[in-house]
C-alpha positions as CSV (number, residue, x, y, z in Angstrom):
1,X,38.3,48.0,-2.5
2,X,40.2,45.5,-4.8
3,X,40.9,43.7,-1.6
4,X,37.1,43.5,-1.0
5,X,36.3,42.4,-4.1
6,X,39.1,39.5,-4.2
7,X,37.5,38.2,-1.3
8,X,33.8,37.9,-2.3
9,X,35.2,36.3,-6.0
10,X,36.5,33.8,-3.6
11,X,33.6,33.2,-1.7
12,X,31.6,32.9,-4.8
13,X,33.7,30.0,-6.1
14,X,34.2,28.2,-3.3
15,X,30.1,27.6,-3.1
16,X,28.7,24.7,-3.9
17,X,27.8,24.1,-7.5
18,X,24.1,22.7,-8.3
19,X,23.9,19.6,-10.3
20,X,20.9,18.5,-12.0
21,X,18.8,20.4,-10.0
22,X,17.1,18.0,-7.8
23,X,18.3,18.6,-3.9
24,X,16.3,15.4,-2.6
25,X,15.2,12.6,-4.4
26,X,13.0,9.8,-3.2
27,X,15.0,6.3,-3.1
28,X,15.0,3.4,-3.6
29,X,17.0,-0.1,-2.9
30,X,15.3,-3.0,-4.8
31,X,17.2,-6.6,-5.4
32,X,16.0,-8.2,-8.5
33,X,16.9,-11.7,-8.1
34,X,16.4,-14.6,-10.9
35,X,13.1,-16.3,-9.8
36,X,15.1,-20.0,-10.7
37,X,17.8,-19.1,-8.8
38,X,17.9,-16.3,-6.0
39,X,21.3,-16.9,-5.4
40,X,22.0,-14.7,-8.8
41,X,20.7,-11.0,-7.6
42,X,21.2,-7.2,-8.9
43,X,20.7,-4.5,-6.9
44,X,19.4,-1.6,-8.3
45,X,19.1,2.0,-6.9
46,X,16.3,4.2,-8.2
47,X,16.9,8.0,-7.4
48,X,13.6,9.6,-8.7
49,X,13.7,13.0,-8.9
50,X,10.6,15.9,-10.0
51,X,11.9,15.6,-13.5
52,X,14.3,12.6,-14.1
53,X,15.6,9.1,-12.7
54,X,18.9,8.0,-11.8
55,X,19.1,4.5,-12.0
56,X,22.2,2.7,-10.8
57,X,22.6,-1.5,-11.4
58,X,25.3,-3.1,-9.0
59,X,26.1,-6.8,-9.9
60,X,28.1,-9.5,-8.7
61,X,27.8,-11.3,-11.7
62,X,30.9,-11.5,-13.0
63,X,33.4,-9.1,-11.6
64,X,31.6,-6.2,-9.6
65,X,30.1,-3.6,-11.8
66,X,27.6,-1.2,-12.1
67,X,25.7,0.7,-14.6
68,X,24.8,4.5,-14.4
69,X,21.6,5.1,-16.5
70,X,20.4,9.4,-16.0
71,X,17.0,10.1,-18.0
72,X,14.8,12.7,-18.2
73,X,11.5,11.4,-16.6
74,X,10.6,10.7,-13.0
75,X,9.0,7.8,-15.0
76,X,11.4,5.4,-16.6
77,X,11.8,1.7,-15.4
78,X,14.1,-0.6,-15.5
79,X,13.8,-4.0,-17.0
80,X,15.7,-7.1,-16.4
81,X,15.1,-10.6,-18.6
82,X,17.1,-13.3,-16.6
83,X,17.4,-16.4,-19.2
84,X,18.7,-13.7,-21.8
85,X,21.0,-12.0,-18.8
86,X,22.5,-15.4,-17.5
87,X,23.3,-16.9,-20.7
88,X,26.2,-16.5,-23.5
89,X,25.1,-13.4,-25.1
90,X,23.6,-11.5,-22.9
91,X,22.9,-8.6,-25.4
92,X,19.5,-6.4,-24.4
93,X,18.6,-8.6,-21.1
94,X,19.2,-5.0,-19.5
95,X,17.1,-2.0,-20.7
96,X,16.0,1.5,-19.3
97,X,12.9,2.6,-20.5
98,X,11.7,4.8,-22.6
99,X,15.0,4.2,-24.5
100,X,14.2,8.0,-25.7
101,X,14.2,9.4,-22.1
102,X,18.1,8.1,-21.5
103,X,20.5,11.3,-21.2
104,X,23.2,9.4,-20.2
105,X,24.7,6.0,-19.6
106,X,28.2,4.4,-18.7
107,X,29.4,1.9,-16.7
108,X,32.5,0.9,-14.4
109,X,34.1,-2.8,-13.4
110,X,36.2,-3.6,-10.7
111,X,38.2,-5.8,-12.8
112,X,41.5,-7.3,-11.0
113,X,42.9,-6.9,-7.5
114,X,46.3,-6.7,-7.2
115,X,49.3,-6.7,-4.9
116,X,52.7,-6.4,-4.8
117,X,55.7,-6.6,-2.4
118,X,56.9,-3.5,-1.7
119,X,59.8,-4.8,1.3
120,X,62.7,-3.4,-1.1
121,X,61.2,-0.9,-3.0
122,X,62.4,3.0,-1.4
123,X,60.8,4.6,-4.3
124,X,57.3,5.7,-3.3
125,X,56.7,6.9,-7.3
126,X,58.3,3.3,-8.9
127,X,55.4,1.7,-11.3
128,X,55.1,-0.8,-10.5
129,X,55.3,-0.1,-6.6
130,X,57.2,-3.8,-6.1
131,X,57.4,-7.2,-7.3
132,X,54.1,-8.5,-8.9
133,X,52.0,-11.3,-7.3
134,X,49.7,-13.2,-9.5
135,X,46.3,-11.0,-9.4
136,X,43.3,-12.0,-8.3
137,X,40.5,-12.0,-11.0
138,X,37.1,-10.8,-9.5
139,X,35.0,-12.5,-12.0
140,X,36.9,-15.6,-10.1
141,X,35.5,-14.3,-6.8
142,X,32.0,-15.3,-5.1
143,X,29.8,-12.7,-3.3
144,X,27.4,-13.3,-0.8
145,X,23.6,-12.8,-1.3
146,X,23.4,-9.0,-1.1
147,X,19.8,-9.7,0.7
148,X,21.5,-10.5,3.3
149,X,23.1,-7.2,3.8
150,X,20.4,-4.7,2.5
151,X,19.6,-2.2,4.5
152,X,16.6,0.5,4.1
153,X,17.4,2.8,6.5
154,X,20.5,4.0,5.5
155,X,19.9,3.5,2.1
156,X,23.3,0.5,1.5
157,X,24.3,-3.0,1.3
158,X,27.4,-4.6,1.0
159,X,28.7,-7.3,-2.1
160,X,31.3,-9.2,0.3
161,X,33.5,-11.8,-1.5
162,X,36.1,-14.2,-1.7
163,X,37.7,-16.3,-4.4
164,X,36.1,-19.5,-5.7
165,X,39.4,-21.0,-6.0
166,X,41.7,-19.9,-2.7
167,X,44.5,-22.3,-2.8
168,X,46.9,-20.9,-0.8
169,X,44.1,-19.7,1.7
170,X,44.7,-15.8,1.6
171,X,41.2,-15.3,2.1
172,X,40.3,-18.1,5.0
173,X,40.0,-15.4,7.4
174,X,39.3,-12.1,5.3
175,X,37.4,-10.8,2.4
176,X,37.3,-8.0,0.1
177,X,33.6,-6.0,0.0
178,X,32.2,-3.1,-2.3
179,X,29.7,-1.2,0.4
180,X,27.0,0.5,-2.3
181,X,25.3,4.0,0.2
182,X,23.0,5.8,-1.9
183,X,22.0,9.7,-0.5
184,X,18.2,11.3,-1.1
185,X,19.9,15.0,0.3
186,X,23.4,16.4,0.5
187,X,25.6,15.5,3.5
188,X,28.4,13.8,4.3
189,X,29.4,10.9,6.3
190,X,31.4,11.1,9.5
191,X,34.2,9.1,8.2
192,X,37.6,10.3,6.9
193,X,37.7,11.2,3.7
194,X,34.1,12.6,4.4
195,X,33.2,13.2,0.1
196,X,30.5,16.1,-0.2
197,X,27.4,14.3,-1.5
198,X,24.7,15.1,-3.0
199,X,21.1,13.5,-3.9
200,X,23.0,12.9,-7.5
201,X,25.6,10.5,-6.3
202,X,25.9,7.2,-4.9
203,X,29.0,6.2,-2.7
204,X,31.0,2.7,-2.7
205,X,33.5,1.9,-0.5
206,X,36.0,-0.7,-1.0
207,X,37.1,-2.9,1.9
208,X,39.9,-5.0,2.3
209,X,39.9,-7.1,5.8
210,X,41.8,-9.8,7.1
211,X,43.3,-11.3,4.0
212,X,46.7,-12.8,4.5
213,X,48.9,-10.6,2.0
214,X,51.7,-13.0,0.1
215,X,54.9,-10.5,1.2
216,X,56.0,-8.8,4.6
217,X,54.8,-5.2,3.1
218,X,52.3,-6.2,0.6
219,X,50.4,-2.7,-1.2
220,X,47.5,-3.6,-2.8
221,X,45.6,-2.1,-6.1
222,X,42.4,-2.1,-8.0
223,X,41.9,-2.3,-11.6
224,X,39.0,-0.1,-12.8
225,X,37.5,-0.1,-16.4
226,X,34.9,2.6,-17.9
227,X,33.4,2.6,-21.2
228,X,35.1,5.4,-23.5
229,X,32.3,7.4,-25.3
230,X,33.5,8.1,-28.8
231,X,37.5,7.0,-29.8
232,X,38.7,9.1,-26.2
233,X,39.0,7.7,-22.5
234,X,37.3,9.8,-19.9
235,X,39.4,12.9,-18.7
236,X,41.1,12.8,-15.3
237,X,40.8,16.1,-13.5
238,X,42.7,17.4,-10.1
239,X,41.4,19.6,-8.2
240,X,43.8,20.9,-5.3
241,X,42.6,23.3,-2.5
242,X,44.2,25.4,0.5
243,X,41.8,23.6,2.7
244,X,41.8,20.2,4.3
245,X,38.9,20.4,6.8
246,X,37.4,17.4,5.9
247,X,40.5,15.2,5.1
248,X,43.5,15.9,7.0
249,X,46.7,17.0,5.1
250,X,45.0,16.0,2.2
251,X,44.4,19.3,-0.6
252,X,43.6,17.1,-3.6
253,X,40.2,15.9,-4.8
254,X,40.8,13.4,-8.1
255,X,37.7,13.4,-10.8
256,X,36.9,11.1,-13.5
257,X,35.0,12.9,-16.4
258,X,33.2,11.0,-18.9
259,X,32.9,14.6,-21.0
260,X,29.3,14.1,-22.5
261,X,26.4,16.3,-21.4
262,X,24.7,16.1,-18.7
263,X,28.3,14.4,-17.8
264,X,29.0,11.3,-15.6
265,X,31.8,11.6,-13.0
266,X,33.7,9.5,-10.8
267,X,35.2,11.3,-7.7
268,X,37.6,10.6,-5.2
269,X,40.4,11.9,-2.7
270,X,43.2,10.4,-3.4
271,X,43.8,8.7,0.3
272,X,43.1,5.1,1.9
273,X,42.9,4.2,5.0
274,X,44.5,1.1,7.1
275,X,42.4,1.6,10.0
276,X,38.7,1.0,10.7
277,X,38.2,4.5,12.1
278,X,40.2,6.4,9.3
279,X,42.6,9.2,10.2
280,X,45.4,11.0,9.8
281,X,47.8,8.6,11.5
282,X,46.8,5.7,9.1
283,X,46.6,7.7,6.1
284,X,47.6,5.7,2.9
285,X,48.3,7.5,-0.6
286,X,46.4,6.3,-3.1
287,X,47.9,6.7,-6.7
288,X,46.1,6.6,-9.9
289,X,47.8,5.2,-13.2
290,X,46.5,7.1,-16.8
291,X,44.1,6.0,-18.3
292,X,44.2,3.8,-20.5
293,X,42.6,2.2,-23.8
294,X,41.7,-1.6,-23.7
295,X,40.1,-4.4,-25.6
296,X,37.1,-6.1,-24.0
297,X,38.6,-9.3,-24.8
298,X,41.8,-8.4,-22.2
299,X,39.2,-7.4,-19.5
300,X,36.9,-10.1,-17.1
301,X,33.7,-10.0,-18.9
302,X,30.8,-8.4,-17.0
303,X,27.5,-9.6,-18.6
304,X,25.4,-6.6,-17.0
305,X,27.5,-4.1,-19.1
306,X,27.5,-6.2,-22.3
307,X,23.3,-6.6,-21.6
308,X,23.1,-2.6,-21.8
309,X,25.7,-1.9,-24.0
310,X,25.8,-4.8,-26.3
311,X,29.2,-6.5,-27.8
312,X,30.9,-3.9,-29.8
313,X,32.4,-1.0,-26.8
314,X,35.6,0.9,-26.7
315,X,36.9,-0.2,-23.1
316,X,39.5,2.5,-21.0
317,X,41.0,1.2,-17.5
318,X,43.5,2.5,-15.1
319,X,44.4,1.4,-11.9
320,X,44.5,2.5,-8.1
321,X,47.4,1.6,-6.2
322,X,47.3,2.1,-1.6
323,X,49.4,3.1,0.1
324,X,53.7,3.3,-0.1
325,X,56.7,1.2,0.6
326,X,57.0,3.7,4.0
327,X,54.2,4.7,6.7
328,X,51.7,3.4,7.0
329,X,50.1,0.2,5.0
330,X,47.8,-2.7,5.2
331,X,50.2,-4.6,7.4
332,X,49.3,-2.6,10.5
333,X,45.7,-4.3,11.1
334,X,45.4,-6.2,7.8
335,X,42.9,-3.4,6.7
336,X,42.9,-1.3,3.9
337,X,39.8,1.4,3.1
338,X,39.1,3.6,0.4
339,X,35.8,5.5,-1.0
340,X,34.7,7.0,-4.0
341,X,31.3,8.7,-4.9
342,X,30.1,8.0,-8.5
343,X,26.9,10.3,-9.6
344,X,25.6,12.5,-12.8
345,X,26.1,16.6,-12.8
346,X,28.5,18.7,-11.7
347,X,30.5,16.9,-8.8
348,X,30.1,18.4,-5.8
349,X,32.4,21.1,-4.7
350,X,33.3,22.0,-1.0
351,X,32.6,25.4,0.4
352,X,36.0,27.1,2.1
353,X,35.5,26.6,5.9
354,X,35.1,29.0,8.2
355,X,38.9,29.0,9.9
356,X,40.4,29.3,5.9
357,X,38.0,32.0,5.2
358,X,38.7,33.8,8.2
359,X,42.6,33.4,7.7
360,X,41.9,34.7,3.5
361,X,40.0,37.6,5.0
362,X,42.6,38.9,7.7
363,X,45.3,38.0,5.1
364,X,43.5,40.1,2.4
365,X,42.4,43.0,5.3
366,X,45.3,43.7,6.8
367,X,46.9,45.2,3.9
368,X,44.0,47.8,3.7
369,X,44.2,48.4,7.4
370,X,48.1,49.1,7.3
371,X,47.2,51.9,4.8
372,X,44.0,53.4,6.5
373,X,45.8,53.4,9.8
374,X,49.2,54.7,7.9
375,X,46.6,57.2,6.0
376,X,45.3,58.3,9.4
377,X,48.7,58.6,10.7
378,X,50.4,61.3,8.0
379,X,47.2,63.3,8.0
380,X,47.2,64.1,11.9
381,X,50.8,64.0,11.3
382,X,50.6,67.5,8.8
383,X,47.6,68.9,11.4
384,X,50.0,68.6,14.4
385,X,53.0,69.9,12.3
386,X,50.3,73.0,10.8
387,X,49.8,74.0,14.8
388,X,52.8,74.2,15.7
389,X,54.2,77.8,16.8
390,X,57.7,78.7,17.1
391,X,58.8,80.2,20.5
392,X,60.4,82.9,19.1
């Protein structure tokens, strides 16, 4: 019986938690471009819901951001004034409204890329992972028109950059792009690491193709800033798992918690890929410094997050570093992939599959069996010995 009940406590935990309690949403993908010059665009995604709005604002201006705005209405709207947004104080060309309805707002940048030479580095823990190269600031980078890329039917589009200034031509031949997929239902994608999503997240994906790295075994890292709400950074949660269904040999699902209620998250595994079509055999670690606290002045400026949030904001950053001096890395195919999903709730948890359920169950049943069949055993054991008749 204990067994029994040890086995259902599992199933009930591994379900999937609800998150704000919308399973489909109707979305949509709108760029807002400035009317003087389209070249200058914004993407926003509006996830409308029965009774509240996700809004999310991706931008190029500036490093790549975007904002997170959750409210409480299937009614709020966003508003965008370009001559305040494009000039030096951006402060309130961005607003969600009713300002009343806003449950919660934050924001991340995609600050710095950076990369290091890892050829005589044989610790895969060292920080830093190699020698430094200069890093390339994304506010330094240009992106193309995200028009160009938008695409209704599967809800994405794809800011694809390169640096302004590329003197030593690293990026002739590649580019680095931020591929924004929103969901209106849970699924997943058929890609490695395959993140559960829901109609309460949006997914990016970072892609790194064709650049020329500056070393023989270059590893290559992100910076990543958020917006601490009150005097703490966001918390960092792992969650590890017996299962790896969905992402081979990988048991670890990384979380970003911005703590407030409803809470914002930021979820990830913590793998990257160094081949197009991702799998086990060009598996990359990905490795996540602390976080962090920062001054705004020490960050790229991104004037979306300074239009929302105004001047005065207590800044946290860490940063993601792919892949290891050993195995494999982005000098295979000069490719490097990684994927996060950012969203408002509870972040999604996977269910056990049906082969680690199945193992759980035999592993917790076979005990009771042992003693039923033992049980059995001794009692036909007594009957036969209770019969018996001596000879004489």
């Amino acid at each position: 019986m204990r067994s029994l009940v040890l086995l259902l406590s599992l199933l009930l935990t591994a379900a999937p938690f609800g998150l704000l309690g919308e399973e489909t949403r109707q979305v949509s993908l709108k760029v807002i471009s400035d009317w003087l010059d389209p070249s200058q665009n914004l993407l926003h995604i509006q996830a409308v819901g029965a009774t509240s709005t996700l809004h999310y604002v991706w931008s190029g201006l500036g490093p790549p951001a975007v904002l997170l705005v959750a409210t409480n209405t299937p009614n709020s709207t966003l508003s965008v004034n370009w001559s305040l947004l494009i000039s030096s104080e951006p402060d309130g060309a961005l607003m969600v409204l009713p300002k009343e309805s806003i449950q919660f707002s934050s924001a991340l940048v995609f600050t710095r890329l950076f990369e290091f030479d890892s050829t005589n580095t044989s610790d895969a823990a060292a920080k830093p992972p190699g020698k430094s190269y200069p890093p390339y600031s994304l506010a330094d980078f240009s992106w193309d028109n995200i028009t160009d890329s938008l695409d209704p039917a599967s809800l994405s589009a794809t800011f694809r950059g390169h640096p302004i200034h590329d003197p030593t031509g690293a990026f002739a031949s590649g580019s680095l792009a931020f591929r924004v997929q929103a969901f209106s239902r849970s699924g997943r994608p058929a890609q490695p690491p395959r993140l559960l999503h829901t109609a309460d997240t949006c997914q990016l994906e970072v892609d790194l193709v064709g650049v020329s790295p500056r070393g023989n075994r270059s590893l290559f890292g992100l910076e990543v800033a958020t917006l601490g709400h009150g005097p703490d950074c966001p918390s960092v949660r792992e969650q590890r798992s017996i299962d790896d269904e969905y992402a081979p040999a990988v048991f670890q699902l990384d979380q970003l918690l911005w703590g407030s209620l409803p809470s914002g998250f930021m979820q990830w595994r913590p793998v990257a890929f160094s081949q197009k079509q991702g799998g086990r055999e060009s598996a990359m670690p990905c490795q996540a410094s602390p976080l962090y606290r920062t001054l705004a002045y020490l960050l790229p400026q991104s004037p979306i997050v300074r239009a929302f949030f105004g001047s005065q904001n207590n800044f946290c950053a860490f940063n993601l570093t792919f892949g290891a001096s050993t195995g494999p890395g982005y000098w295979d195919q000069h490719y490097l992939s990684w994927s996060m999903l950012l969203g408002v709730g509870t972040p999604p948890v996977d269910a056990l599959s049906s082969l680690v359920l199945g193992i759980v169950a035999v592993a917790l049943g076979a005990p009771a069996l042992m003693l039923l069949a033992g049980g059995v055993f001794l009692l036909l054991g007594r009957k036969w010995y209770s019969e018996y008749q001596p000879i004489n």
